[in-house]
C-alpha positions in Angstrom: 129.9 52.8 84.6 130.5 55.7 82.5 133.1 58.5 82.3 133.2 61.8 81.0 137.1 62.6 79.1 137.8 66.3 79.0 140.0 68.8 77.8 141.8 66.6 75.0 143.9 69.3 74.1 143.8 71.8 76.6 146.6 74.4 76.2 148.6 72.3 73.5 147.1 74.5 71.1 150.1 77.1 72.0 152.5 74.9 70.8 150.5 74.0 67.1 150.1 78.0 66.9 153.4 78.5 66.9 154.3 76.3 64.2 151.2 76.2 62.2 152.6 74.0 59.3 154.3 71.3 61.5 151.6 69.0 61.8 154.5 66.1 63.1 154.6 68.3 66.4 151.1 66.8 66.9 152.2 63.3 67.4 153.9 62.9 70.1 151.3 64.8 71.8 148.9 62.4 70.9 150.7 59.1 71.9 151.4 60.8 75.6 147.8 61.5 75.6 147.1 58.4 75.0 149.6 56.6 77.8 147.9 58.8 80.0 144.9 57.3 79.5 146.3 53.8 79.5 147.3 54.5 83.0 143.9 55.5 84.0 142.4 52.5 82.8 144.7 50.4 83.9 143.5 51.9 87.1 140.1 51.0 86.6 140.4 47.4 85.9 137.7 47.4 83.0 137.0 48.4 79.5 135.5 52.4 80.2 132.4 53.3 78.9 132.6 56.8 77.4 128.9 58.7 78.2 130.7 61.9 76.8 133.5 62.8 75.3 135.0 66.8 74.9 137.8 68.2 72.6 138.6 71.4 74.1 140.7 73.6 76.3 142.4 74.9 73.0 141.4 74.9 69.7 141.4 70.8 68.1 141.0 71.9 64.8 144.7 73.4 65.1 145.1 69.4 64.8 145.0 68.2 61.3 141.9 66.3 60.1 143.7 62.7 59.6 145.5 63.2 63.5 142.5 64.0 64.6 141.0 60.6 63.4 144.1 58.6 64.1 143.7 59.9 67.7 140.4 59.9 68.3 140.0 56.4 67.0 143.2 55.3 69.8 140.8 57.0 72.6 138.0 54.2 71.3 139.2 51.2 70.7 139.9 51.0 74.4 136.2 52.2 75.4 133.0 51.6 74.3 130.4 53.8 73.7 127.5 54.3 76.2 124.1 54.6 74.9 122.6 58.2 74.2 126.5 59.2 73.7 127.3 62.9 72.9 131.0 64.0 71.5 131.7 67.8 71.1 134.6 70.1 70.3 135.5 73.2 70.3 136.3 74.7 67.0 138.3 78.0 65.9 136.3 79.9 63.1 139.8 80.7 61.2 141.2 77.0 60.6 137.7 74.6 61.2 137.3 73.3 57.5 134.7 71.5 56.5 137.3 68.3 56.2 137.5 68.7 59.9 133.6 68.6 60.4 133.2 65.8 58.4 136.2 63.7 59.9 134.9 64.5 63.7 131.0 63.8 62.4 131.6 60.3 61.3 133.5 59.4 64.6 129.7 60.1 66.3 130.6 63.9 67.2 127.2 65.5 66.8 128.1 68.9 68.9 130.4 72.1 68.6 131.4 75.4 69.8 132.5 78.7 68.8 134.1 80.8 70.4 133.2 84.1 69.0 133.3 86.6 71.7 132.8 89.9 69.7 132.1 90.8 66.3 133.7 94.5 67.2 136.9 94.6 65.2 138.8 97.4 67.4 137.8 94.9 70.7 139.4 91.7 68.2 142.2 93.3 67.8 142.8 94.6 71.7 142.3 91.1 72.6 144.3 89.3 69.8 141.2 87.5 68.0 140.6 88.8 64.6 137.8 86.5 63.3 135.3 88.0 61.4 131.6 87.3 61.2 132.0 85.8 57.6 134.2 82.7 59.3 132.1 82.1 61.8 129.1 82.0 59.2 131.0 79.8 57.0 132.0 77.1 59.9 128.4 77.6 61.4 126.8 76.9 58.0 129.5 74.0 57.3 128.7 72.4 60.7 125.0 72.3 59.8 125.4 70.8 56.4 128.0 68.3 57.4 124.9 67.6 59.9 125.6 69.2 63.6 122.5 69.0 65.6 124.0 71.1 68.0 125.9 74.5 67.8 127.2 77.0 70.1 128.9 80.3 70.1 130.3 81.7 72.9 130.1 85.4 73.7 131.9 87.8 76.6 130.7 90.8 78.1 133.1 93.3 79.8 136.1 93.5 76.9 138.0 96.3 76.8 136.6 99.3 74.3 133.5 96.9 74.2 130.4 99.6 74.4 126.9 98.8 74.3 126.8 99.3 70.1 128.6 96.6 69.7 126.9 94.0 71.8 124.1 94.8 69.9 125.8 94.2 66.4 127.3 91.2 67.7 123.8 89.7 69.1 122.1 91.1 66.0 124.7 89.0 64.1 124.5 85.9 65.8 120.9 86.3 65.3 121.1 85.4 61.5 123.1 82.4 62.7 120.6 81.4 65.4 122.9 78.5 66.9 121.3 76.3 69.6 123.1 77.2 72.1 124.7 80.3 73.4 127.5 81.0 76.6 127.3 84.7 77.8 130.4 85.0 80.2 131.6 87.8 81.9 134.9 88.9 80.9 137.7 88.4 83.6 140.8 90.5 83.3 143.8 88.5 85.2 146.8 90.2 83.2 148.6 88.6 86.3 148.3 85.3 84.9 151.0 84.0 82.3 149.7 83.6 78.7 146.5 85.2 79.2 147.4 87.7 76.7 146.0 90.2 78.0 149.2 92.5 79.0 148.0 94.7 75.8 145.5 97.0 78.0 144.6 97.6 81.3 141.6 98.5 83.4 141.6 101.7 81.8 140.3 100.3 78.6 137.7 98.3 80.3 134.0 99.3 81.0 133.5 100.5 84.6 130.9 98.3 86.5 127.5 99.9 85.7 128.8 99.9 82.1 129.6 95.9 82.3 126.4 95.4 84.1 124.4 97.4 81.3 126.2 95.2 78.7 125.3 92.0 80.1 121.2 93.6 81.0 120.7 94.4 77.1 122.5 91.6 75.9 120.4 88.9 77.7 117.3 91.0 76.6 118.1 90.5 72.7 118.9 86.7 74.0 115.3 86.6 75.5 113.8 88.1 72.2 115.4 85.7 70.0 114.0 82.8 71.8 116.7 81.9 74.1 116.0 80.6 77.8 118.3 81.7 80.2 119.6 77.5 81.7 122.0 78.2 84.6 124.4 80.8 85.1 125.8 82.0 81.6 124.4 80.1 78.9 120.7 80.2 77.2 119.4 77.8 74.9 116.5 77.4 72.4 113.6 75.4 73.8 114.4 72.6 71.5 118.1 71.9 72.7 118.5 69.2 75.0 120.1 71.7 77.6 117.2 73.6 77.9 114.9 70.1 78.6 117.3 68.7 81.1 117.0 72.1 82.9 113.3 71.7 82.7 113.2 68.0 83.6 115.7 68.7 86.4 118.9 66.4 85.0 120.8 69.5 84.2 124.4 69.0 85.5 127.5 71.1 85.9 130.9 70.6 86.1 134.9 72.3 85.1 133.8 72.3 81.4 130.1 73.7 81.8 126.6 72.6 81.9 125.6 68.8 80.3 122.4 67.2 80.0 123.1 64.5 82.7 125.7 63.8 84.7 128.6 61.2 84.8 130.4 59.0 87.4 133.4 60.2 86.8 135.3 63.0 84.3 138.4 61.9 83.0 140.8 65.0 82.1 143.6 63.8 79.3 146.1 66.4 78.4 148.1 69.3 80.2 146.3 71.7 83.0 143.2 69.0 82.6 140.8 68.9 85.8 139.7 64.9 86.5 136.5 65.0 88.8 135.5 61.9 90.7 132.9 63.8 92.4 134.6 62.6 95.8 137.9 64.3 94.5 139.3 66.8 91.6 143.1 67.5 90.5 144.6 69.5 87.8 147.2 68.0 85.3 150.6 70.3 85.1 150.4 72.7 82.8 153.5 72.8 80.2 154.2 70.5 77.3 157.4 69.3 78.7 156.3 68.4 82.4 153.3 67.0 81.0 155.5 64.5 78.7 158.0 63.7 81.3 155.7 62.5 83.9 153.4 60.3 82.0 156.5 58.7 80.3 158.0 57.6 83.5 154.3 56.0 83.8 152.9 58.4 86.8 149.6 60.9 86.4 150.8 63.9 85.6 148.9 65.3 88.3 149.8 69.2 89.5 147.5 69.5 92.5 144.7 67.7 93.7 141.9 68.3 96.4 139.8 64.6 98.5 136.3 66.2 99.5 135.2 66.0 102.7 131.9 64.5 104.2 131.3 68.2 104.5 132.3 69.3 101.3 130.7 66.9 99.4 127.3 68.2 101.4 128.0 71.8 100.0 129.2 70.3 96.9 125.5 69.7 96.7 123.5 72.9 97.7 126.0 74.7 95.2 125.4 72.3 92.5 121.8 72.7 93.1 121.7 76.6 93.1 123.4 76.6 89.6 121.6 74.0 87.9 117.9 74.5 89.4 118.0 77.7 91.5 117.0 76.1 94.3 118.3 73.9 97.1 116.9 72.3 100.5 118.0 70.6 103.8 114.8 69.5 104.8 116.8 66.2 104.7 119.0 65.9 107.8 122.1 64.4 105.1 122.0 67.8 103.4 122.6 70.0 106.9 126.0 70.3 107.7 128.0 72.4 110.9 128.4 76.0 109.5 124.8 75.9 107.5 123.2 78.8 109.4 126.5 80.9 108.7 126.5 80.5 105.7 122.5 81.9 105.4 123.4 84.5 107.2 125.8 86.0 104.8 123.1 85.8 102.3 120.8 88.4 104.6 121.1 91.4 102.8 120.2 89.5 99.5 116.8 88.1 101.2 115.9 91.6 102.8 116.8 93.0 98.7 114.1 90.2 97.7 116.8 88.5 95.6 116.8 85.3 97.7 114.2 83.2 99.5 114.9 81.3 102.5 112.0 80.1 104.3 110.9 76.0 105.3 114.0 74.6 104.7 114.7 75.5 101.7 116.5 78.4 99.2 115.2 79.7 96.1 116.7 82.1 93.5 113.5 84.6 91.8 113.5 84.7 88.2 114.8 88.7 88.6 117.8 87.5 91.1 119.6 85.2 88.6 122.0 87.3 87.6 123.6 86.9 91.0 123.6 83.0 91.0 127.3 83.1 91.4 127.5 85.5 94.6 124.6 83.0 96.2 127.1 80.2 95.7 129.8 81.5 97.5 128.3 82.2 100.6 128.4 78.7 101.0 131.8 78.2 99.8 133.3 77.6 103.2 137.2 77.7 101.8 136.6 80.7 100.1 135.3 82.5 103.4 138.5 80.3 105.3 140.8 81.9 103.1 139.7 85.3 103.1 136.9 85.6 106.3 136.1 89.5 105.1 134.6 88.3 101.4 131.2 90.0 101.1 128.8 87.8 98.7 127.1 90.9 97.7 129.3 92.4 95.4 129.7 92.9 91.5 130.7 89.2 90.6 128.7 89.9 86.9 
């Protein structure tokens, strides 16, 4: 079997950027991440074989390079490696040196992230994330001597004081970088939610909804004129990354972390707020430092919440899957019909009277022009969401 671990470090990063210089904080960190996943193989009886393996959910390289190693190595001498492997981390622009690179590289990581969000320096500062173009350039340009095959940056859409000028310098930039890989998210602004950070402004300083919707139009027209293929919902890709082939080959998979080139059995999430996935069930890890400690030292998952999928769910599960990775799904086989089917197709009527969905033998399929709405598609068949709140219209401004 093989298993997918995720979100090494999730939110742990608050902690290390607090007290940048105490690299002994770290430590104990790591060895509860690491009786965590003791207890999970304990569960499974057998020696785990890791397909893929993801530092994220914060930023590792707040780590220092020789914890890094010491922890990493721990994760692998109780797994092996499956064939066609592929490790990837995320890494911050300001404190990824090129000891860091070279550390993760000869542990068999091969693939990293940016997250760059904007260039604009008024929208960095609103949103608390001064890193200018020249660190990303350098870590980009590290990354590809140290001998990346794969790179990604992630920009957002929909920041506050972002205008249309500076989605073009930002693209324009990124342009002389040309990473393999790019994630063009819409910004969400939940000032609600603790430690989001973004109490500093308010929906005053963000773009209205044709101004968002512009943003996102011209930015994934630069994308296209660059070379980049739009893969799901979000991302794009140069025709030689593997994402882009597994899209075109029809193995393109998604789960809490994104799109991969293939899917696993099984996710394994290590570390606070983590999400495992067994594909017949999902949970999220608790989310503080102390909690998270506690719990796996009295030898229990540290699990927060938790959610066992239903014959039915499992069935929508499915169609939704399908509609993000290939823009199509079908229930021409009786297994893939389920009770409240022609519900939810109904809810999707205005969209296929608009031309932006095609329902017809069986089968639903996304144009080429009606991507963009992807997400809204999905959630007519999200039968909790419409449980929860019966009145949600699926044609709304979700981009």
């Amino acid at each position: 079997m093989t298993f997918l671990f995720v979100r090494i470090f999730a939110r742990f990063v608050d902690v290390i950027n607090a007290l940048p210089k105490r690299h002994d904080v770290e430590e104990p960190y790591q060895e509860t991440l690491l009786k965590e996943r003791d207890l999970y193989t304990d569960l499974f009886g057998a020696k785990p074989k890791i397909k893929e393996l993801h530092l994220g959910g914060g930023t590792p390289t707040f780590f220092s390079p020789e914890n890094l190693r010491k922890h990493i190595k721990g994760i692998l001498t109780k797994a092996e490696r499956a064939e066609g492997y592929e490790f990837s981390f995320e890494a911050h622009p300001n404190n990824t040196t090129e000891e860091h690179l070279k550390v993760l590289y000869d542990l068999g990581f091969r693939r990293n992230s940016f997250g760059v969000q904007d260039y604009d320096l008024k929208v960095q500062q609103t949103i608390n994330r001064i890193q200018p173009y020249e660190n990303v350039e350098k870590t980009t340009l590290d990354s590809r001597k140290v001998g990346y095959t794969s790179i990604s940056h992630d920009l957002v859409f929909g920041l506050p004081h972002q205008t249309k000028a500076g989605i073009i310098d930002t693209i324009e930039k990124t342009k002389t970088l040309k990473p393999d890989r790019i994630a063009f998210y819409s910004y969400a602004h939940v000032p609600w939610i603790k430690g989001t950070g973004q109490r500093g402004y308010d929906e005053n300083d963000l773009p209205s909804n044709d101004e968002k919707r512009e943003l996102y139009e011209v930015g994934k027209t630069l994308l296209g004129k660059l070379g980049y293929v739009e893969v799901g919902m979000d991302h794009f890709a140069l025709e030689s990354d593997s994402l882009y082939k597994a899209m075109k080959s029809k193995t393109l998979h998604r789960n809490f972390m994104g799109y991969t080139a293939g899917k696993t059995k099984l996710m394994v999430g290590l570390g606070m707020s983590s999400i495992p996935d067994s594909w017949y069930s999902f949970a999220q890890n608790v989310k503080t430092v102390e909690e998270y400690q506690d719990i796996v030292n009295s030898g229990e998952l540290p699990l927060l919440r938790g959610h066992l999928l239903t014959e039915e769910d499992l069935v929508v599960r499915q169609h939704i899957l399908n509609i993000m990775c290939h823009f199509e799904t079908s229930w021409e086989d009786e297994a893939l019909r389920f009770e409240e089917l022609e519900v939810c197709l109904s809810r999707l009527d205005e969209m296929q009277a608009d031309g932006l969905v095609v329902i017809e033998n069986n089968t639903l399929t996304v144009p080429e022009e009606a991507r963009p709405f992807v997400r809204n598609i999905c959630m007519a068949f999200d039968l909790r969401l419409h449980a929860n709140k019966p009145n949600t219209r699926v044609f709304s401004m979700t981009i």
